[in-house]
FIKEKOL-46708 format. One line per field, with one value per residue: residue in one letter; x, z, y of N, C-alpha, C in turn. Coordinates in steps of 0.1 Angstrom, whole numbers. Atoms other than C-alpha are relative to their C-alpha. Layout:
N
nudren: c(A,...)
n_xx: c(X,...)
n_zz: c(Z,...)
n_yy: c(Y,...)
ca_xx: c(X,...)
ca_zz: c(Z,...)
ca_yy: c(Y,...)
c_xx: c(X,...)
c_zz: c(Z,...)
c_yy: c(Y,...)
end
This chain:
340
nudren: c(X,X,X,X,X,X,X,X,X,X,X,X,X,X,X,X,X,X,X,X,X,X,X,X,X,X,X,X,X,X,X,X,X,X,X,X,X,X,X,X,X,X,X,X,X,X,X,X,X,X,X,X,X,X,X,X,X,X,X,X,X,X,X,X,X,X,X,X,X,X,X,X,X,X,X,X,X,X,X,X,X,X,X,X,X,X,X,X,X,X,X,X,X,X,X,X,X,X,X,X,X,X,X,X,X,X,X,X,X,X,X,X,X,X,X,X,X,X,X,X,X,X,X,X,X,X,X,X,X,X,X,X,X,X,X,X,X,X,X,X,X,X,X,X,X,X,X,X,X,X,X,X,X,X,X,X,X,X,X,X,X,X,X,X,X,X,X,X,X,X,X,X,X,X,X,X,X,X,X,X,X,X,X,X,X,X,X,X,X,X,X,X,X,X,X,X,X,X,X,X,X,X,X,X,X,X,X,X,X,X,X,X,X,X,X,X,X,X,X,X,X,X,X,X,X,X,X,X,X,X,X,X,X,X,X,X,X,X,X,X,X,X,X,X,X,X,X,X,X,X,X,X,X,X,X,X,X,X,X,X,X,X,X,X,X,X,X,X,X,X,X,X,X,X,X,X,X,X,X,X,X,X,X,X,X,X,X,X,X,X,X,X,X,X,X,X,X,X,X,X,X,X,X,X,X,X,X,X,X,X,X,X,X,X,X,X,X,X,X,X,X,X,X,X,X,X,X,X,X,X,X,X,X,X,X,X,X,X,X,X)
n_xx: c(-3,-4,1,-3,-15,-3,-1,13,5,-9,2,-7,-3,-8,-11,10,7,11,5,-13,-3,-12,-4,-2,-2,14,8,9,3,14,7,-9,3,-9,3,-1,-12,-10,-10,-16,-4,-9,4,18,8,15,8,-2,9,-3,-16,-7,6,-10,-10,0,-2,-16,-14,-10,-12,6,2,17,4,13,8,13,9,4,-12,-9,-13,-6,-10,-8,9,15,2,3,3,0,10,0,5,10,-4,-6,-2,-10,2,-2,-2,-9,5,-10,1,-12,2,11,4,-2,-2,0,-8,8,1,8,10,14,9,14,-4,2,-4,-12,-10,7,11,1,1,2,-4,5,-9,4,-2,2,-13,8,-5,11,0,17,6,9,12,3,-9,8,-4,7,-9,-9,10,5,-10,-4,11,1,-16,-1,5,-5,-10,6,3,-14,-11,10,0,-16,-12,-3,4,-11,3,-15,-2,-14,-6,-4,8,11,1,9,13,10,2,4,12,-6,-3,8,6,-10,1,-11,-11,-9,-15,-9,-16,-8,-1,14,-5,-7,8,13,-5,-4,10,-2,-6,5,15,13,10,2,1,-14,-5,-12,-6,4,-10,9,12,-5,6,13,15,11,5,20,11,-9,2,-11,1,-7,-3,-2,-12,3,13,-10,-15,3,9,10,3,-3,14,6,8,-3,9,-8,9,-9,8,-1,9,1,10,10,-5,5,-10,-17,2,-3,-15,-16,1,4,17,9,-5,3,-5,-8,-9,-5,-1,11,10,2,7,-11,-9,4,6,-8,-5,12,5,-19,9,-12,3,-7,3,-10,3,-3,0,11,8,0,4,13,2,-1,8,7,-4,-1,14,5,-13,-14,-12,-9,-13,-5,-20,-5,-3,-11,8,11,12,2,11,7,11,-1,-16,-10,-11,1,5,1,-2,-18,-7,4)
n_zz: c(6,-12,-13,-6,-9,-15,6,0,14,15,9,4,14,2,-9,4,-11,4,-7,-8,-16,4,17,8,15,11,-10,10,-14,2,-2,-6,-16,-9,-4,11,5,-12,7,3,14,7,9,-1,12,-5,10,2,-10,-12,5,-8,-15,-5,-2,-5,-10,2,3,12,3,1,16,1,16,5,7,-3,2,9,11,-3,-1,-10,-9,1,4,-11,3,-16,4,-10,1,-11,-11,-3,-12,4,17,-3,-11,13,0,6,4,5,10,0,3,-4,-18,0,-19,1,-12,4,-5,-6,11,-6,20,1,6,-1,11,-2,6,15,-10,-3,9,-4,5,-6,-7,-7,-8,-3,-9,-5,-12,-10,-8,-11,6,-9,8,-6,12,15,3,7,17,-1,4,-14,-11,4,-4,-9,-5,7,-5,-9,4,0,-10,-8,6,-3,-13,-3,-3,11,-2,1,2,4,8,6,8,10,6,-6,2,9,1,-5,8,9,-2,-6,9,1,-10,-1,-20,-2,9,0,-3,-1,-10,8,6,6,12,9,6,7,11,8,1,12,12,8,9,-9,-4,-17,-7,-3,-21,-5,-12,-10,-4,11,-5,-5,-12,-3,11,-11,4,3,15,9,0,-3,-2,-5,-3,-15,-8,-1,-12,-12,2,4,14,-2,-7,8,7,-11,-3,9,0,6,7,11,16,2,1,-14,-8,-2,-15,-9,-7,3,-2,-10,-3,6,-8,15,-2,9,9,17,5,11,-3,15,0,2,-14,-1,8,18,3,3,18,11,-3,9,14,1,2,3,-9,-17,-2,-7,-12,-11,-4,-10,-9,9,-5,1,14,1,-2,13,19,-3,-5,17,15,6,-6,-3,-7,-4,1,-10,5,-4,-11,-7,-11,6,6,-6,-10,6,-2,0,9,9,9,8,-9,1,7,-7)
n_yy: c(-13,-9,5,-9,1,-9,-11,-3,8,1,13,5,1,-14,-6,-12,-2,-8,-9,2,-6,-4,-3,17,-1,-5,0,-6,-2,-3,-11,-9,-1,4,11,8,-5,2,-5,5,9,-9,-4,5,4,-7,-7,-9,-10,-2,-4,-17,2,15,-9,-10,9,4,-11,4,8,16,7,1,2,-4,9,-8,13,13,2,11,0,17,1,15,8,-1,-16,-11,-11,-10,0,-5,5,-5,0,-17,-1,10,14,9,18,7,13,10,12,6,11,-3,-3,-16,-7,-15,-10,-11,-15,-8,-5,-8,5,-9,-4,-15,0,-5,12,6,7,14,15,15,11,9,5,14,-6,-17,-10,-8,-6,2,-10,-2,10,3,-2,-7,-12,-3,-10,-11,-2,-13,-17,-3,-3,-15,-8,-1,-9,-14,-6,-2,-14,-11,-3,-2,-16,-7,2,-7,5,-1,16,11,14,13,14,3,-10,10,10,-4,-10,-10,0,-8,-11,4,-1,-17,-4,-14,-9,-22,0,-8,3,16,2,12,5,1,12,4,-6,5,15,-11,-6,12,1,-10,2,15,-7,-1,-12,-2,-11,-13,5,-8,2,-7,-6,-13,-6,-8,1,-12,-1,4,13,1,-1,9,22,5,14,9,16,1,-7,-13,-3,-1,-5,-16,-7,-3,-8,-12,-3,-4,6,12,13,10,13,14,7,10,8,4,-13,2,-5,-9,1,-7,-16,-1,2,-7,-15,-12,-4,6,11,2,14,1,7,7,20,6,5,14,4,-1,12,10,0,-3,17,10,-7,11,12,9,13,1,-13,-2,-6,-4,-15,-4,7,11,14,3,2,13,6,-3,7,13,6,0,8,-7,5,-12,-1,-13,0,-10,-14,-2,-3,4,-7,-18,-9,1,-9,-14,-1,-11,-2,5,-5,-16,-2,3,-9,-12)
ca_xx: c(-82,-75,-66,-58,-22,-7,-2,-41,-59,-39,-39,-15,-13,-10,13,-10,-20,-58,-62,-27,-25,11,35,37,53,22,-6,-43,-61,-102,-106,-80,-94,-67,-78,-73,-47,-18,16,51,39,60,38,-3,-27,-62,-88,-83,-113,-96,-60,-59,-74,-48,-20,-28,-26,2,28,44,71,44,43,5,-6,-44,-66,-103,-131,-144,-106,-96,-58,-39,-16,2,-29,-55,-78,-85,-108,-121,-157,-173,-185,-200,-182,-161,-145,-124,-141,-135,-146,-123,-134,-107,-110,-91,-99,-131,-138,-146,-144,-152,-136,-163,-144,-163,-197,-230,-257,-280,-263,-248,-232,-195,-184,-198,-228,-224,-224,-233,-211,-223,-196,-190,-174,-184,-156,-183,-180,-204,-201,-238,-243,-275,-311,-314,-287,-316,-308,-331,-331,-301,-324,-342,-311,-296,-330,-329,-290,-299,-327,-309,-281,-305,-322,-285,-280,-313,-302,-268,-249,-224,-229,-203,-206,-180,-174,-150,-126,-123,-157,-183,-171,-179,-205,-222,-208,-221,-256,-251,-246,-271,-280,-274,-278,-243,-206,-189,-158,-133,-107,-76,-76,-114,-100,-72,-94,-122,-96,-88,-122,-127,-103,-115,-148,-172,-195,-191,-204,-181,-155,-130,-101,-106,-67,-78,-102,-87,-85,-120,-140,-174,-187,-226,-247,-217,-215,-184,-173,-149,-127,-136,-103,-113,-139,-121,-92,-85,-93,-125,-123,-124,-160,-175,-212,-213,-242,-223,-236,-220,-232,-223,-243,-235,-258,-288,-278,-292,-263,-236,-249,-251,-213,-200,-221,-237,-268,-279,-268,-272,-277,-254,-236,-212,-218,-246,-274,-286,-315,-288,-262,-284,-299,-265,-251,-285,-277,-236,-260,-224,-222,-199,-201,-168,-179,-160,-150,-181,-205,-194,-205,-243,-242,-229,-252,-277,-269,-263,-298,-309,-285,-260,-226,-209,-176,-164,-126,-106,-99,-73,-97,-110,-137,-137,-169,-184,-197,-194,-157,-129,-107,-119,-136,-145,-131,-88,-92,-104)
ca_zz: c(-194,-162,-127,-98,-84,-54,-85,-93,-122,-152,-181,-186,-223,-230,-203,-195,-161,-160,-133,-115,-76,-81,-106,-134,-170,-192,-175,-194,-172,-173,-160,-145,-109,-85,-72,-111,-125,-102,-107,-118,-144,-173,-200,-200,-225,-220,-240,-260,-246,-214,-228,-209,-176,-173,-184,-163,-132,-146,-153,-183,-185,-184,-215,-222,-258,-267,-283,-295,-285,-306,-324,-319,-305,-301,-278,-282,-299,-272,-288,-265,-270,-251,-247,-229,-194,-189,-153,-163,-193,-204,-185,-206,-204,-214,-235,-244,-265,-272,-292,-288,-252,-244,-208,-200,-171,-164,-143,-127,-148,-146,-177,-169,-198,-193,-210,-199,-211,-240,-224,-212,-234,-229,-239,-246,-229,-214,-187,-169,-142,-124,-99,-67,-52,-41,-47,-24,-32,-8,-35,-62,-81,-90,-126,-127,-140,-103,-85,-109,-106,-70,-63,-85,-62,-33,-48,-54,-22,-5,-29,-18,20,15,15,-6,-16,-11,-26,-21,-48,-62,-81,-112,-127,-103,-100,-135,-139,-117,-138,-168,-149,-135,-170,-182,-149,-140,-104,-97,-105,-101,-83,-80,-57,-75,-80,-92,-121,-132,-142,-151,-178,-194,-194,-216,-239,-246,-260,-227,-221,-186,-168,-166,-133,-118,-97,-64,-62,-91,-71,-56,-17,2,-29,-13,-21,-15,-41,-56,-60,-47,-60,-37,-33,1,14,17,45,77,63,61,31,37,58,32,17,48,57,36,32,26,5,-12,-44,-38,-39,-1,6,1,37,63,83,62,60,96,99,78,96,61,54,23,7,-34,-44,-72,-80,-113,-104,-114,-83,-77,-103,-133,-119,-119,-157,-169,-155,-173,-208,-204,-212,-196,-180,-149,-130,-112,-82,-67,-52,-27,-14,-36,-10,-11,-47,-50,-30,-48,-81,-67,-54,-94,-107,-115,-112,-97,-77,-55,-64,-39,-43,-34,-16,8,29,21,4,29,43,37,26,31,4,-17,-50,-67,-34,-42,-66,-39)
ca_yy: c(-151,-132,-138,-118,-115,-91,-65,-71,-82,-98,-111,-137,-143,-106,-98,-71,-57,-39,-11,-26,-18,-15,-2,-31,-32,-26,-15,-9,17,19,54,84,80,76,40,28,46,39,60,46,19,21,21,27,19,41,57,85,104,106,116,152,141,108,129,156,126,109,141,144,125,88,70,69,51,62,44,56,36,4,4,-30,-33,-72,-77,-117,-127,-112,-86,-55,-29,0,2,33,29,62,69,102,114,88,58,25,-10,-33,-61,-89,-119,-147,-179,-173,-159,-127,-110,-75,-52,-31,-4,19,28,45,37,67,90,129,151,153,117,94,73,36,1,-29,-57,-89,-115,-151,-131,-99,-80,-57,-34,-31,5,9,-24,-26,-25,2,29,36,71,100,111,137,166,163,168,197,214,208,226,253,261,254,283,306,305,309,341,352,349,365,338,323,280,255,222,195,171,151,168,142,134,147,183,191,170,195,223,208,207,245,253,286,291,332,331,344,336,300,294,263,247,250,210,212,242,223,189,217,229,193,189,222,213,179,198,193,224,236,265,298,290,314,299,311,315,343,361,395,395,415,402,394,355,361,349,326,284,273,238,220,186,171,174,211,205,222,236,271,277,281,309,336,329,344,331,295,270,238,204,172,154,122,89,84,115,92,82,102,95,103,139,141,129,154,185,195,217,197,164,160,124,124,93,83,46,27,21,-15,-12,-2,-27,-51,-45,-39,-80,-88,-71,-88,-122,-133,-171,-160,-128,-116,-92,-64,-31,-24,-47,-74,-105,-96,-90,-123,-139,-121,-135,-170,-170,-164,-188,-172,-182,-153,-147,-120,-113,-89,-50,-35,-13,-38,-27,8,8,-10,19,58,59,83,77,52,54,88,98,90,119,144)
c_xx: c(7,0,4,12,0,3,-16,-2,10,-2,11,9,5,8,-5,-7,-14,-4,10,-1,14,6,1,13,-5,-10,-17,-8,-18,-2,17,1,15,4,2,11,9,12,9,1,10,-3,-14,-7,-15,-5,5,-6,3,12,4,0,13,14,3,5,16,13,2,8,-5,1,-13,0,-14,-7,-17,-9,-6,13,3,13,6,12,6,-10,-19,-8,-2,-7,-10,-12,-5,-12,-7,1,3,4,17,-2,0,-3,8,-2,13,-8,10,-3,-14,-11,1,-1,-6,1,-10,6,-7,-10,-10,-8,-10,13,5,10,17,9,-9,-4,8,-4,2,5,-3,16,-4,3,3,5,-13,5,-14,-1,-9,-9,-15,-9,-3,4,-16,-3,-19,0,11,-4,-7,11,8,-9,-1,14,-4,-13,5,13,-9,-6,11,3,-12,2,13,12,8,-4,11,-8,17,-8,14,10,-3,-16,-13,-2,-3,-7,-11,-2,-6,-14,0,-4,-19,-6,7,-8,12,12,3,14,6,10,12,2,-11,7,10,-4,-7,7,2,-12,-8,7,2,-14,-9,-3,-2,-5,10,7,12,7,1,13,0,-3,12,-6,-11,-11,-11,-6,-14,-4,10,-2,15,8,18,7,-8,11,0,-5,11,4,-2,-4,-14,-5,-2,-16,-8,-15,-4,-14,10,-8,9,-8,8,-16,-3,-11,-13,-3,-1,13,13,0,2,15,8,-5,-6,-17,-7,16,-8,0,5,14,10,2,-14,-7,-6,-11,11,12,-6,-6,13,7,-11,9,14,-4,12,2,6,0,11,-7,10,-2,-13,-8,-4,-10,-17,-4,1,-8,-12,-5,0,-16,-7,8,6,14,8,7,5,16,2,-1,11,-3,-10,-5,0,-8,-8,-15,2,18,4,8,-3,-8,3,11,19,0,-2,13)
c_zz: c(10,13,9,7,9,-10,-5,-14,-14,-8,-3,-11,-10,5,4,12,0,13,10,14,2,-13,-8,-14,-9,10,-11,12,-5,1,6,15,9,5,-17,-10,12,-8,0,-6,-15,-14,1,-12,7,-14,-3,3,12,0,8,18,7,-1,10,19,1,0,-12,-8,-1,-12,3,-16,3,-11,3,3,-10,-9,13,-1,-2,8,3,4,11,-4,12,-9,9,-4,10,11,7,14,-2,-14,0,-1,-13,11,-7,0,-10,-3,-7,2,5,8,-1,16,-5,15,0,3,10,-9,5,-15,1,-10,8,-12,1,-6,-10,10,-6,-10,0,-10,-1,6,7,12,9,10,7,15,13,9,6,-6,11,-1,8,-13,-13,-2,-2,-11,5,-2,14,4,-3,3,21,7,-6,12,10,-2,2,14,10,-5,6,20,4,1,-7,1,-1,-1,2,-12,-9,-11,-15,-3,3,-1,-14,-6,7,-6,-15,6,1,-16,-7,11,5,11,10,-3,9,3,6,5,-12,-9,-5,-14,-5,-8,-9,-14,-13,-6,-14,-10,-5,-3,8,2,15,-2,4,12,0,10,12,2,-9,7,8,16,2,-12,6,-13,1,-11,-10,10,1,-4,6,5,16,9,6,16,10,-3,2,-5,-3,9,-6,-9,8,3,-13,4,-7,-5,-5,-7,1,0,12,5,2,11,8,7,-3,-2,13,7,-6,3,-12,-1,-9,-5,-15,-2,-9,-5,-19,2,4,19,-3,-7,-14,3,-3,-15,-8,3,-8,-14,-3,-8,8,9,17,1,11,8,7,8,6,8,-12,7,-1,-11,-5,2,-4,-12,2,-1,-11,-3,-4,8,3,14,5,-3,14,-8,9,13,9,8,1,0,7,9,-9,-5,0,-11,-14,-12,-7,10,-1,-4,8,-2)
c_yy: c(9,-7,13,0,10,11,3,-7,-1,-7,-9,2,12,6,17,-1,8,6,-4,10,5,2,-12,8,7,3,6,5,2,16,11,-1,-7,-14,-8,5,3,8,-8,-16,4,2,-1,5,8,5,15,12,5,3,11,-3,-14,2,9,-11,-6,8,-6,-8,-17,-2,-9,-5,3,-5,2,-16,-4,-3,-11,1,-15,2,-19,-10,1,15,6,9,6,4,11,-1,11,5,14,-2,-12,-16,-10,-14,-5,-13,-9,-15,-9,-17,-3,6,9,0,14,6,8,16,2,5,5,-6,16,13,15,6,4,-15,-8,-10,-19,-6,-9,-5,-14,-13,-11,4,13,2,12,8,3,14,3,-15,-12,8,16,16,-5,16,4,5,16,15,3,6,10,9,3,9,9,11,3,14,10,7,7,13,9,7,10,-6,-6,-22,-8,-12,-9,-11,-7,5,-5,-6,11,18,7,-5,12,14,0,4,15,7,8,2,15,2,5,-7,-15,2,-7,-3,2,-19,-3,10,-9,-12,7,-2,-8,-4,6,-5,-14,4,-3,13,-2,12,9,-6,10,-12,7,7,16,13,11,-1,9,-5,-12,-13,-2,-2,-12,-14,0,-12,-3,-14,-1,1,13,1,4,3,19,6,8,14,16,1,4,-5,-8,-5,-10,-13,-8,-3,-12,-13,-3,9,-10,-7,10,6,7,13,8,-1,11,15,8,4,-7,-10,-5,-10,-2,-9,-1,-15,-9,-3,-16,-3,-4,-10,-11,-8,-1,-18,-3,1,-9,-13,-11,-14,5,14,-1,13,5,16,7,-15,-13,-16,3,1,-17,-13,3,-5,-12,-6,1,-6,4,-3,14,-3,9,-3,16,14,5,15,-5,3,10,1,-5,7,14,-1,14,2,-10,4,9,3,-1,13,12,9)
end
């Protein structure tokens, strides 16, 4: 059904690239994230839930078809359809079939539900596409209500102190997931990188409930940031920009925080464990629920997953990524992390 070529995963029979490393022909994309939505294909196939946010990546002028999820499409006799994966808004599995055989692409997913994209679903399948980003027993999440409760106090304390809160997060998923969490707290005003507002806005107008946010570029010079929530891409960290919120507490919400280390690398007063990619309990439940005979393996710490699975019987395969060894560790650019 699929193989992997120097453009990335294809389907033959459909003529039909799925999250293409280079530009292609056709291209079907799982999610908007930078690393899966590549520019200057010349036609892409995605979920209609994610129509503002993949536009908003692509420019204008892309030729994007939309298609809601569970609407079956064919493409030269190979169904397709767009299952969601519960990553950001948008995220899609993509389950093909064809003379029987099903596959499924998982993407990028999460199973633990919120409320900025339509929760995760399991497909059942002879063959499951998975992805491995904390794919080690070590990555096991917190419920998301801990860790919103836990920022909100950390804000507060920071407004109590005089000072204003900077969070980094990824611009595309994470940052308004946290505004979603944020959301009726009255602890002081919210204010966003220019590239966290303009996703913010697509966001809005695909009917998610966020928390109030000013653009900072907005904000009249002299206006004092005490007592306000910051949210910022990582790219930000160091730059200038920052020189204008005058005494900061800084933090990230990624999944890497649950690493001692990677907090200590990046000089921050608090790390939020906050991932949109399943942890090594939910990846592992979600290959169960697939029931699927062969398990394809990538994009993180695919080889001990594999060996993992092996050592249960299970026939599973690492395939390449086009981000190899990236996620081996803390990355810079890969993952969530492209859309910074």
């Amino acid at each position: 059904m699929l193989r992997i070529t120097e453009r990335g995963l294809y389907c033959p029979t459909a003529d039909v690239y799925i999250d293409p490393w280079l530009p292609v022909e056709r291209a079907i994309i799982t999610h908007a994230h930078g690393d899966h939505a590549r520019w200057g294909c010349r036609h892409y196939l995605a979920a209609s839930e994610g129509g503002r946010v993949l536009r908003t990546r692509m420019g204008q002028d892309a030729s994007i078809e939309l298609i809601d999820y569970g609407q079956p499409t064919t493409i030269n006799g190979v169904g397709i359809t767009f299952v969601p994966a519960g990553h950001i808004l948008g995220s899609a599995q993509i389950r093909l079939e064809y003379k029987g055989e099903v596959w499924v692409v998982s993407g990028d997913y999460k199973t633990e539900p919120d409320s900025t994209c339509s929760a995760f679903e399991p497909v059942r399948c002879h063959t499951f596409i998975t992805e491995s980003t904390f794919g080690l027993p070590i990555y096991r999440w917190c419920a998301q209500a801990e860790t919103f409760a836990d920022m909100r106090a950390w804000w507060r304390a920071n407004r109590e102190g005089g000072k204003a809160s900077l969070i980094y997060a990824y611009a595309l998923g994470k940052a308004q997931r946290i505004l979603a969490g944020m959301l009726g707290a009255d602890i002081g005003p919210v204010y966003t990188h220019g590239a966290v507002e303009r996703l913010t806005q697509d966001y809005r107008d695909s009917g998610v409930a966020l928390h109030a946010t000013t653009a900072v570029s907005a904000v009249p010079k002299g206006t004092s940031y005490a007592g306000s929530l910051i949210i910022a891409p990582p790219s930000a960290a160091g730059s200038p920009w920052l020189r204008r919120f005058g005494e900061v507490s800084t933090a990230f919400a990624s999944g890497w925080m649950l690493v001692r280390g990677a907090r200590r690398r990046r000089a921050l007063d608090r790390g939020f464990v906050l991932s949109d990619h399943v942890d090594w309990t939910a990846l592992m439940d979600a290959i169960a629920a697939t029931g699927a005979e062969q398990v394809w393996v990538t994009h993180g710490y695919r080889e001990q997953v594999v060996r993992f699975l092996r050592d249960k019987g299970m026939n599973a395969t690492a395939i390449a990524s086009h981000w190899e060894g990236e996620n081996d560790q803390e990355p810079a650019v890969a993952g969530e992390e492209a859309m910074a």
